[in-house]
Rosetta silent file (secondary structure, phi, psi, omega in degrees, C-alpha in Angstrom):
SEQUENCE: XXXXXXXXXXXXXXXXXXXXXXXXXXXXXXXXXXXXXXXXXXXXXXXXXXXXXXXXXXXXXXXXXXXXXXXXXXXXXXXXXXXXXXXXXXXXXXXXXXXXXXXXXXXXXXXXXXXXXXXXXXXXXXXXXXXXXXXXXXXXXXXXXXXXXXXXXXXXXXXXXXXXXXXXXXXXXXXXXXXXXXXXXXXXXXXXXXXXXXXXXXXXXXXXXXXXXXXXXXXXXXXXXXXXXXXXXXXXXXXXXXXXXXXXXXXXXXXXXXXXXXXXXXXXXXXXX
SCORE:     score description
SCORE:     0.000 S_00000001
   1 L     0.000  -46.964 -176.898    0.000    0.000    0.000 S_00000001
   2 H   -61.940  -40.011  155.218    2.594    2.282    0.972 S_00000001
   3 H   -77.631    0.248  167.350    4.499    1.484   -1.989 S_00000001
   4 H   -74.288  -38.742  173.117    1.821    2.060   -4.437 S_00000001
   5 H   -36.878  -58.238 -166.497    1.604    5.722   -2.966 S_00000001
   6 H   -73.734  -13.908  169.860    4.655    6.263   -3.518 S_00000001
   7 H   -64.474   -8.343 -153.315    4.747    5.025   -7.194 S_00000001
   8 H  -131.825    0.983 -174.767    1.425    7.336   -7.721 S_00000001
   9 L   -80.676  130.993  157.841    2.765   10.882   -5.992 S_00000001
  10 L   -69.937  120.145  160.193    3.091   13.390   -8.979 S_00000001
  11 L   -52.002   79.481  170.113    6.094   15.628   -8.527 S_00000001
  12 L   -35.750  162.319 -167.459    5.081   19.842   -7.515 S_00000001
  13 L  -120.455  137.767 -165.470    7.127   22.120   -9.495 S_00000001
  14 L   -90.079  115.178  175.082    9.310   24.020   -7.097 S_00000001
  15 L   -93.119  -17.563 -179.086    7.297   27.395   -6.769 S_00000001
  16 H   -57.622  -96.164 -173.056    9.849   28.647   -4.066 S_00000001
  17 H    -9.531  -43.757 -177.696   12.176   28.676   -7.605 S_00000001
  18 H   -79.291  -19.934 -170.088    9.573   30.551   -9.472 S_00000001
  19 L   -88.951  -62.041  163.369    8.862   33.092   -7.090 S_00000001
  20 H    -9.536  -78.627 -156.746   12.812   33.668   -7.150 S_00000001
  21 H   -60.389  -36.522 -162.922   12.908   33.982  -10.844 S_00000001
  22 H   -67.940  -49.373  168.984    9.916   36.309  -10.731 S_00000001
  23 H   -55.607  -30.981  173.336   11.083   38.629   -8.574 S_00000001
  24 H   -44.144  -77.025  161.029   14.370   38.431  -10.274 S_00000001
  25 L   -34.303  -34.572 -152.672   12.688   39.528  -13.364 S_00000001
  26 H   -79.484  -87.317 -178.123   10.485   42.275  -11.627 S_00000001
  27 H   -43.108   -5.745  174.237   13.938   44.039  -10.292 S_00000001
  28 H  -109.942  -20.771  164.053   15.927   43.992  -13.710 S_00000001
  29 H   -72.361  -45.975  146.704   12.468   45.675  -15.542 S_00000001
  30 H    -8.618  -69.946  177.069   12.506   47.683  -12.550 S_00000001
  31 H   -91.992    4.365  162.373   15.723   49.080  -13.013 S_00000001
  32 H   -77.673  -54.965  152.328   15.356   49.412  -16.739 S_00000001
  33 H    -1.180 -100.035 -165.050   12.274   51.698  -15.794 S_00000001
  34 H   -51.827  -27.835  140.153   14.408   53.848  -13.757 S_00000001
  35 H   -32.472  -54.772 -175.720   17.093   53.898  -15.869 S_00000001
  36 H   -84.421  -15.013 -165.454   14.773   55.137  -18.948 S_00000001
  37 H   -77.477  -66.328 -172.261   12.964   57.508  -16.422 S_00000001
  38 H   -56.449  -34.688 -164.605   16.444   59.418  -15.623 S_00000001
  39 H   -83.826  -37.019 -165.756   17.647   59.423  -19.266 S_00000001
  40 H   -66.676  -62.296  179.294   14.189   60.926  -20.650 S_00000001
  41 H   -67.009   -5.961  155.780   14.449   63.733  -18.032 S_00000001
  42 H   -57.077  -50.580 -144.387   18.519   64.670  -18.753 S_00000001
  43 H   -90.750   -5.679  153.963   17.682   64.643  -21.448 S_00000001
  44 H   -71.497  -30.324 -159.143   14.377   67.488  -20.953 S_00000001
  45 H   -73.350  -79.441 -148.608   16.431   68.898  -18.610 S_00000001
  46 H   -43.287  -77.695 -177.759   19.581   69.435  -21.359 S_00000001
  47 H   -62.761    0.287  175.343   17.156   70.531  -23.886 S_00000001
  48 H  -105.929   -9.383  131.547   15.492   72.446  -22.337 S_00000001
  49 H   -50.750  -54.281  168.243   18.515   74.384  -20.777 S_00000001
  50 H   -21.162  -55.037 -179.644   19.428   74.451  -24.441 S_00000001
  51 H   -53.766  -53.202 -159.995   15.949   76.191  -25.200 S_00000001
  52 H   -81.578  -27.201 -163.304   16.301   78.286  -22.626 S_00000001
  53 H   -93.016  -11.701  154.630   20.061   79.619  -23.225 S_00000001
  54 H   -33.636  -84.381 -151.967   18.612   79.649  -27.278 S_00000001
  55 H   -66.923  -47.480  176.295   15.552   81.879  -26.045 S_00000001
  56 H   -82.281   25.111 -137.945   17.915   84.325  -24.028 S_00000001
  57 H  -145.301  -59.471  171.426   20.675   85.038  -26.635 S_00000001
  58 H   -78.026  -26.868 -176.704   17.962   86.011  -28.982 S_00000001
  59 L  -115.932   30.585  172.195   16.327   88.050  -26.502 S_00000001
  60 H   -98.756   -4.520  148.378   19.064   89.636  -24.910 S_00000001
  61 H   -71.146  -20.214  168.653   18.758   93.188  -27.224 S_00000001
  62 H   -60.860  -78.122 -142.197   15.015   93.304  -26.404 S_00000001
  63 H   -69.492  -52.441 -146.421   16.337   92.975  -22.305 S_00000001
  64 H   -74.220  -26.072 -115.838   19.725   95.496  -22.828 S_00000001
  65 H  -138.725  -44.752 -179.707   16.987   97.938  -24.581 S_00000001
  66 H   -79.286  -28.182 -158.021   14.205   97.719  -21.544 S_00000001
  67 L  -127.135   28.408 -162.672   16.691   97.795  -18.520 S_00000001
  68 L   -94.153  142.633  179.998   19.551   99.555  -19.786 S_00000001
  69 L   -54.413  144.232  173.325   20.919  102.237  -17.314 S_00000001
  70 L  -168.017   10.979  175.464   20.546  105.969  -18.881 S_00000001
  71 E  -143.626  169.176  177.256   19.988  107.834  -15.415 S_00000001
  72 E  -158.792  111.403  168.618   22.095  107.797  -12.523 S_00000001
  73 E  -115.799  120.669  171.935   20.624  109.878   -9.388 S_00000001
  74 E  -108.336  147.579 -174.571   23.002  110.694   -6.632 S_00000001
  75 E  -126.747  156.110  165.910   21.619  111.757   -3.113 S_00000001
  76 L    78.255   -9.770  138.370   23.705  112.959   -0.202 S_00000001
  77 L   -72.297   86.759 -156.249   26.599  114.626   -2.176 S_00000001
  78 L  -114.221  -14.139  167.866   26.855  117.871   -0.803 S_00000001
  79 L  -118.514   10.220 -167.434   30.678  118.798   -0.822 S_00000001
  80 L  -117.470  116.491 -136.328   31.742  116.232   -3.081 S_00000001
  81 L   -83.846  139.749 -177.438   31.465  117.434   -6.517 S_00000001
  82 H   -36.552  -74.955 -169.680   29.274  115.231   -9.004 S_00000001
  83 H   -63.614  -20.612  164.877   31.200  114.425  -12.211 S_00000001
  84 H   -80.610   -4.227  163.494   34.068  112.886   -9.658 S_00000001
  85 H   -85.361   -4.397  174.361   31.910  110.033   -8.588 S_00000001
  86 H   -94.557   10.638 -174.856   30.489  109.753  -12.176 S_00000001
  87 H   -83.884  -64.886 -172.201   34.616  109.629  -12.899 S_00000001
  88 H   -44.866  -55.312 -168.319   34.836  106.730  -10.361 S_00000001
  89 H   -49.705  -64.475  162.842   31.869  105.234  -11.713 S_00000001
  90 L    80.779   -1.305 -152.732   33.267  104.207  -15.421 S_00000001
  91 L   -39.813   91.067  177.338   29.746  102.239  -16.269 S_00000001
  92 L   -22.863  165.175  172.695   30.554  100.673  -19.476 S_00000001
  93 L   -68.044  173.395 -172.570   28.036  101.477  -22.722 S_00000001
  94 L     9.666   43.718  139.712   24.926   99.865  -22.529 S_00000001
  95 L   -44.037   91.789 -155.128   25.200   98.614  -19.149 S_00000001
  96 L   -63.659 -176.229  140.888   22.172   97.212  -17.613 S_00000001
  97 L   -47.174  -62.214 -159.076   20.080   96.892  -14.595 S_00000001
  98 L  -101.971   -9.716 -174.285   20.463   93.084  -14.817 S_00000001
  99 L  -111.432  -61.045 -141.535   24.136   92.994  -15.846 S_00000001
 100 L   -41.263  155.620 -176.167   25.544   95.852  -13.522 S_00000001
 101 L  -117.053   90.855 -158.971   27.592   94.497  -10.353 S_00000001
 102 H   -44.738  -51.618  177.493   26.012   96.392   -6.875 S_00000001
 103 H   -40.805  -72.484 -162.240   29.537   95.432   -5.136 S_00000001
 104 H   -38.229  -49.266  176.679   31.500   96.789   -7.779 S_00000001
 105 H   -61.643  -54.966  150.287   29.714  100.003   -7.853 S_00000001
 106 H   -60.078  -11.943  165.759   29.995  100.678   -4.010 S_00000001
 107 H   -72.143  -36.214  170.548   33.720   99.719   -3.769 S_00000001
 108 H   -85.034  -17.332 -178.328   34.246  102.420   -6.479 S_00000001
 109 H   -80.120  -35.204  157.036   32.409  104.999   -5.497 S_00000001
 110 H   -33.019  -59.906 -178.109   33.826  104.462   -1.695 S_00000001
 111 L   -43.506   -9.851  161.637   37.079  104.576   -2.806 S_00000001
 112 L   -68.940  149.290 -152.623   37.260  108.465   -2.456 S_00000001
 113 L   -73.174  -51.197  177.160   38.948  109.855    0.156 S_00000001
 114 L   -50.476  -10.395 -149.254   35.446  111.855    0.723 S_00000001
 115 E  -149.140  132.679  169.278   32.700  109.867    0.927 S_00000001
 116 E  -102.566  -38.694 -179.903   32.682  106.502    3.709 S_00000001
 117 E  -138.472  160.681  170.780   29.789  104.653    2.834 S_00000001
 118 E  -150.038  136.571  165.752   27.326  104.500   -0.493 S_00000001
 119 E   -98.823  158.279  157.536   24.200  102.348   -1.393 S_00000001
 120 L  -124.075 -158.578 -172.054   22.710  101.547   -4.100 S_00000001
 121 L   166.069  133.170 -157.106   19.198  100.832   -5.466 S_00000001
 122 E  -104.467   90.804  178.018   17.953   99.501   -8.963 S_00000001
 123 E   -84.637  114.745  134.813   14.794  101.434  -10.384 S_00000001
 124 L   -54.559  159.832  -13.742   12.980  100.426  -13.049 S_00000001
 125 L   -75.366  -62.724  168.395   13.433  100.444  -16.018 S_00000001
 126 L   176.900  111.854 -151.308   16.518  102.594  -15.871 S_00000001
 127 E  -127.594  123.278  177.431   17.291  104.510  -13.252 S_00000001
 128 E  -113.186  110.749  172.493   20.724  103.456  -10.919 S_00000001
 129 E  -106.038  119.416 -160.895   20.049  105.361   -7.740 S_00000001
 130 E  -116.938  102.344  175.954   23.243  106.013   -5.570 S_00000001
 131 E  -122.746  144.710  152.718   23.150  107.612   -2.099 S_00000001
 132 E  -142.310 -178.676 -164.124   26.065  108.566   -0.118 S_00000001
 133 E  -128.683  115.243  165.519   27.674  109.774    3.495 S_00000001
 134 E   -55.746  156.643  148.662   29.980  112.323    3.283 S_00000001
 135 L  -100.439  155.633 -171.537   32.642  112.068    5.495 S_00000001
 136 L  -107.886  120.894  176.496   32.846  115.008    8.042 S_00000001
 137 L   -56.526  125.028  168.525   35.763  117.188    8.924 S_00000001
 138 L  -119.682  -13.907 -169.126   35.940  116.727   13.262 S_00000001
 139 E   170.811  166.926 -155.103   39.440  118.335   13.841 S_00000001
 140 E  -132.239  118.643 -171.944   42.345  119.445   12.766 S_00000001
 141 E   -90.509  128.211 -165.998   46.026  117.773   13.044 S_00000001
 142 E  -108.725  125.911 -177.464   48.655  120.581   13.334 S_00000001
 143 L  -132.903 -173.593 -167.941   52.126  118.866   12.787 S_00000001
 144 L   -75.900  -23.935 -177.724   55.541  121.134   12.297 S_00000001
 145 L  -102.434  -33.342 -177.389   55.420  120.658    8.309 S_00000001
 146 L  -148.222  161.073  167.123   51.841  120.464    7.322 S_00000001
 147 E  -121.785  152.093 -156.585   48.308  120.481    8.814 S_00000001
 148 E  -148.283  139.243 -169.326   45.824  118.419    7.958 S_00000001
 149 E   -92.997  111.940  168.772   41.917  117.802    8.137 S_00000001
 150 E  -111.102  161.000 -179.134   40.434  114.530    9.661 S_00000001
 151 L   -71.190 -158.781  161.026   37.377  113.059    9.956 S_00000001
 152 L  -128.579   28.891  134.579   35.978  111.484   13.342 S_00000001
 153 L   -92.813   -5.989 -163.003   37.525  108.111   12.184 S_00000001
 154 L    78.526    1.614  150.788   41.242  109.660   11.627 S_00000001
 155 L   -51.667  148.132  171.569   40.702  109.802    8.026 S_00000001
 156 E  -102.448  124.714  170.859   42.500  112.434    6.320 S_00000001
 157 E   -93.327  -38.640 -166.799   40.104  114.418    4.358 S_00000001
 158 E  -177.168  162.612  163.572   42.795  117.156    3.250 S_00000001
 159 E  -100.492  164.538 -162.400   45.678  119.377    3.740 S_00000001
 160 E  -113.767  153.193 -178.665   45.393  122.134    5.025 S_00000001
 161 L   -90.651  169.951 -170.629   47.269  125.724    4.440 S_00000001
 162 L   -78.940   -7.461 -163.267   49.087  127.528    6.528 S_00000001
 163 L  -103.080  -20.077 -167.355   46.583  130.722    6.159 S_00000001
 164 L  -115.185  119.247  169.407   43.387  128.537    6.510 S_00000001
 165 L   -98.731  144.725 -170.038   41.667  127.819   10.092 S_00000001
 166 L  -103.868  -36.011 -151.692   38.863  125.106    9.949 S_00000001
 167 L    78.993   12.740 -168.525   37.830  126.457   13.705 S_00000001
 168 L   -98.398 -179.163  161.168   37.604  122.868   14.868 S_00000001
 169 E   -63.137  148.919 -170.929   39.444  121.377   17.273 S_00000001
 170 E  -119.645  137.621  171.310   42.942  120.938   16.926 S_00000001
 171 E   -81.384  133.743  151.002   45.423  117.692   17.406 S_00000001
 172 E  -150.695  178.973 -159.566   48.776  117.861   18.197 S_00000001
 173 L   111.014  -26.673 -162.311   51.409  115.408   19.141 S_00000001
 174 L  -130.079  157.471  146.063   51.358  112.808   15.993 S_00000001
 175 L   -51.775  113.355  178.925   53.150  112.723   12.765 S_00000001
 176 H   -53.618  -41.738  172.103   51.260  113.805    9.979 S_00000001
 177 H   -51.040  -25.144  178.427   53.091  111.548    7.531 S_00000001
 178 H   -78.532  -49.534  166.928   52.094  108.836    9.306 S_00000001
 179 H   -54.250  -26.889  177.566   48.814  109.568    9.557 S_00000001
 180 H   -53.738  -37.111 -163.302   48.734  109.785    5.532 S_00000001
 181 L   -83.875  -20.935  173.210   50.367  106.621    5.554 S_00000001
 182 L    98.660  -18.429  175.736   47.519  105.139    7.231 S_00000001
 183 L   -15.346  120.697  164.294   50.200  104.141   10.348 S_00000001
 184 H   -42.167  -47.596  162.117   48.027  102.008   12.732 S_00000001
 185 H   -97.060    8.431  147.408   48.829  103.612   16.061 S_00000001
 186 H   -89.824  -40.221 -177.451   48.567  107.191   14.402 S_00000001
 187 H   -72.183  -28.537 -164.699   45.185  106.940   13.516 S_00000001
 188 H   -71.624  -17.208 -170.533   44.134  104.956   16.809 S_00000001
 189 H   -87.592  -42.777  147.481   46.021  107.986   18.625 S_00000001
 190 H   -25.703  -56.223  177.654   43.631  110.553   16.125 S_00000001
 191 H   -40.964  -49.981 -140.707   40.646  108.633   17.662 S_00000001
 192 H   -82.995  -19.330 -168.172   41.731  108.933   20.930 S_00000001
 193 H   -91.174  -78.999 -174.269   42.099  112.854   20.502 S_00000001
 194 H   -14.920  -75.947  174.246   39.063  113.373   17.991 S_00000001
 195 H   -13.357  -71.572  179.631   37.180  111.637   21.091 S_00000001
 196 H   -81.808  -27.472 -171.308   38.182  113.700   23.984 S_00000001
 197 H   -80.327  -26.703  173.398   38.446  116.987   21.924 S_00000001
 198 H   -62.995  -77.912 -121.956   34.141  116.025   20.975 S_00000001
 199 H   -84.052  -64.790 -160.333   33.580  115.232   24.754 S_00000001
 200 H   -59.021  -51.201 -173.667   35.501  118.531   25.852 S_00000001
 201 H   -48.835  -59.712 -178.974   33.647  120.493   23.259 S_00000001
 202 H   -54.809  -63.982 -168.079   30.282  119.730   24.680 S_00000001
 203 H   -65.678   -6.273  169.454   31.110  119.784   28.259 S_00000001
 204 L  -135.431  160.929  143.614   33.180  123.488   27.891 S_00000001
 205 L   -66.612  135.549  158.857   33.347  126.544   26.090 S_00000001
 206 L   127.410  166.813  167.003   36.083  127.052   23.812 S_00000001
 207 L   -69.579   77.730  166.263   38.221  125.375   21.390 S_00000001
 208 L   -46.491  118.895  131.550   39.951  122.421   22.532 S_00000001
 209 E  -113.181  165.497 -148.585   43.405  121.271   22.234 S_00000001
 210 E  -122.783   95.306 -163.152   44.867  117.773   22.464 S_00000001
 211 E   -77.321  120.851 -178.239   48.078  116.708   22.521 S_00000001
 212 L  -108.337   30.001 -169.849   48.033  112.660   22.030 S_00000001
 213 L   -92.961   10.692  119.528   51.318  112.340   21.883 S_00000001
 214 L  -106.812  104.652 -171.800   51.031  109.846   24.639 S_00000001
 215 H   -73.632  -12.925  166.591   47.694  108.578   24.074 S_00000001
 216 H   -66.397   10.090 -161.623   47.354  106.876   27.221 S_00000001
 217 H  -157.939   61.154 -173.593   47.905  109.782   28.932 S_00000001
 218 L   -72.540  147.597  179.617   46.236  112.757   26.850 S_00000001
 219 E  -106.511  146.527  173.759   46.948  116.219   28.045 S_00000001
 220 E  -133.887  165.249 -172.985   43.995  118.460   26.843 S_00000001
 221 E  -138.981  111.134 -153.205   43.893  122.481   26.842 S_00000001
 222 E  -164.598  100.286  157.383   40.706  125.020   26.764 S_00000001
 223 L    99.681    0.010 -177.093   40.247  127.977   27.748 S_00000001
 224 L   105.521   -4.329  167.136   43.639  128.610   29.806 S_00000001
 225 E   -81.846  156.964  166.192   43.181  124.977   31.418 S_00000001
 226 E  -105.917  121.520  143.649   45.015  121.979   31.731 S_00000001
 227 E  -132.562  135.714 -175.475   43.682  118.256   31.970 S_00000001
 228 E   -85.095   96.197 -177.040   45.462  115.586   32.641 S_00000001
 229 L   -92.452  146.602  169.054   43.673  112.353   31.597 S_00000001
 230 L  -121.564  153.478 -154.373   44.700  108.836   32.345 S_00000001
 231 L    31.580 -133.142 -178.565   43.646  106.116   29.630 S_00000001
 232 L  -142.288   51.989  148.918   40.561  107.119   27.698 S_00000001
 233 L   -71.747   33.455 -168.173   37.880  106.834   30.451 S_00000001
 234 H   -35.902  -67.030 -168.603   37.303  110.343   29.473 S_00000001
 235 H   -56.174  -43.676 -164.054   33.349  110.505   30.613 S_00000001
 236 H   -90.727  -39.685  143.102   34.002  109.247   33.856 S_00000001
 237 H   -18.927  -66.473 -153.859   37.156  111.295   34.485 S_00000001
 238 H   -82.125  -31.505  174.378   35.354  114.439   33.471 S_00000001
 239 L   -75.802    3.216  152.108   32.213  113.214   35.578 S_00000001
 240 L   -58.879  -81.231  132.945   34.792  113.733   38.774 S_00000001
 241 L    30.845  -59.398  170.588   35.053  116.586   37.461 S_00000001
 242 L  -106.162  -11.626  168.254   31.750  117.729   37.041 S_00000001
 243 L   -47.754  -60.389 -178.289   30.322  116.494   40.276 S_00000001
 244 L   -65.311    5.518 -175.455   32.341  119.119   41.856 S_00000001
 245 L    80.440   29.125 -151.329   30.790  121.947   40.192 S_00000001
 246 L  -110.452   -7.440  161.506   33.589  123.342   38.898 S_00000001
 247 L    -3.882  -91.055  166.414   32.713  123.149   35.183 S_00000001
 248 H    -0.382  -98.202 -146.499   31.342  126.916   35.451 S_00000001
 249 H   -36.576  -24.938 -174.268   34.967  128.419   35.918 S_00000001
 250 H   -59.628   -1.230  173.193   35.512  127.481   32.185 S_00000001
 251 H   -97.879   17.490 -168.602   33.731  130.443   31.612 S_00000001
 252 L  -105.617  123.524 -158.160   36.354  132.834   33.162 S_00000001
 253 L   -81.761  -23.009  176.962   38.725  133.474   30.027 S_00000001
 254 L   -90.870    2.326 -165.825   41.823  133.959   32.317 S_00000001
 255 L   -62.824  112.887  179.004   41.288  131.163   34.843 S_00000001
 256 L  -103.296  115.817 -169.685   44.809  129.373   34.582 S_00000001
 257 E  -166.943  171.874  176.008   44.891  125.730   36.515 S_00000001
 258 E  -139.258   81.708 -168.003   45.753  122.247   35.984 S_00000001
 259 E   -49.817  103.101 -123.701   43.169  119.638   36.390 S_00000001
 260 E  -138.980  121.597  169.964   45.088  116.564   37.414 S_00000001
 261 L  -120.646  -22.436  179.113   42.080  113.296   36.743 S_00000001
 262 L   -51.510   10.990 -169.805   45.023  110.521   36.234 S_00000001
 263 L  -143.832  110.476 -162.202   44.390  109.214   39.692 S_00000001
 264 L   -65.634  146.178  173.344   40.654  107.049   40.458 S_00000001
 265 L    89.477  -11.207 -170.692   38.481  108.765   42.934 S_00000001
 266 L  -142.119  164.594 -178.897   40.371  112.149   43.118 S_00000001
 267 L  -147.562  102.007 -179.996   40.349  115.419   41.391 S_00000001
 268 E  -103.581  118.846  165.852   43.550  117.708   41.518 S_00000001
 269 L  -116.306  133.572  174.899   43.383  121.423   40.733 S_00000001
 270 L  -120.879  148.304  162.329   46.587  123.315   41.053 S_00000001
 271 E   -61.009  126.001  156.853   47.391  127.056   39.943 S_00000001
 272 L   -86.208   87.552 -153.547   49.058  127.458   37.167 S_00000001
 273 L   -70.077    0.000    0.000   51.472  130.414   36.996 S_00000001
């Protein structure tokens, strides 16, 4: 009995095999798919970047003809005379809107000794609008050979003549040459006077000057006074200073003293003879 079964069992077809193969199949049509998917869309993408660099080639004398620059309005240029920032400027012909480089255009127009910062701004159709900030004369560096006009950075705006007073305050103490030169500890020693020479102006009458030629240790002069500052705590120095009331005498034009502030907590006035 048993052997007649087994003479009579039909042989299954191994579907575990079949499933294998199927799947097999499924993942290489799979990846032909994807494969045809990525080539069809290079190859929209390519032509159509094609299309597109086609379409703009032909239609870039239509765009230079709608956006092309033909005004230039400057704001904010009140000592600095016109045609040299339209010198500075150089804008090639038919310079755009859409081609023009915003950097480029504020690094040159900056580059004058006059002017510290400039914006710009893109108007249709085309109009390049340019404002800038003057720099401002704050004081005046008196050296033995030349004098010279700075800003309230320590820029040099100009020289100055020997016949011509600005009325500002006046530096002394630093090489001018130096300052020209851009020397690192001339201009920071400019600051430190420009600073205190500001400070003094407000808090007295008169014209201050400032010798920085230690700046940690500025001597300042106004009015027939002496003060002796240590480091550049000016405002808190000067608010010794002003506690005591003694401000006022700066209004006596002959009052001769010496304000001694280099030492915290105390305030030394001596006669000066």
């Amino acid at each position: 009995m048993s052997g007649w079964f087994r003479r009579k069992q039909v042989r299954r077809p191994n579907v575990q095999r079949q499933v294998v193969r199927a799947r097999s199949g499924g993942r290489q049509s799979g990846l032909v798919g994807r494969v045809g998917r990525v080539t069809v869309w290079a190859t929209a993408f390519l032509l159509g970047g094609w299309g597109t660099a086609v379409v703009y080639w032909e239609a870039r004398p239509l765009l230079a003809s709608w956006f092309e620059i033909r005004e230039i309005q400057l704001t904010g240029d009140d000592r600095v005379p016109r045609h040299e920032i339209m010198k500075l400027l150089e804008l090639p012909p038919g310079e755009t809107l859409l081609s023009v480089s915003p950097a480029q255009v504020v690094a040159q127009v900056e580059s004058h000794p006059l002017i510290k910062e400039a914006t710009l701004t893109r108007r249709l159709p085309h109009t390049l609008a340019i404002h800038i900030t003057e720099r401002r004369a704050a004081a005046m560096l008196r050296g033995s050979s030349l004098t010279l006009l700075l800003d309230q950075e320590g820029q040099v705006l100009s020289v100055l003549t020997a016949r011509r007073d600005s009325g500002l305050p006046v530096l002394v103490g630093i090489d001018p040459n130096l300052l020209i030169l851009g020397e690192p500890r001339a201009v920071q020693a400019a600051q430190v006077g420009i600073k205190l020479a500001s400070l003094l102006g407000r808090s007295l009458e008169g014209r201050p000057e400032v010798d920085v030629s230690d700046p940690d240790h500025a001597v300042a002069y106004i009015k027939g006074m002496r003060f002796q500052f240590a480091s550049t705590l000016f405002e808190e120095q000067l608010g010794r200073y002003r506690q005591l009331g003694l401000l006022r005498r700066a209004d006596i034009p002959d009052q001769l003293e010496d304000i001694d502030l280099r030492f915290p907590g105390k305030v030394i006035v001596r006669k000066r003879g």
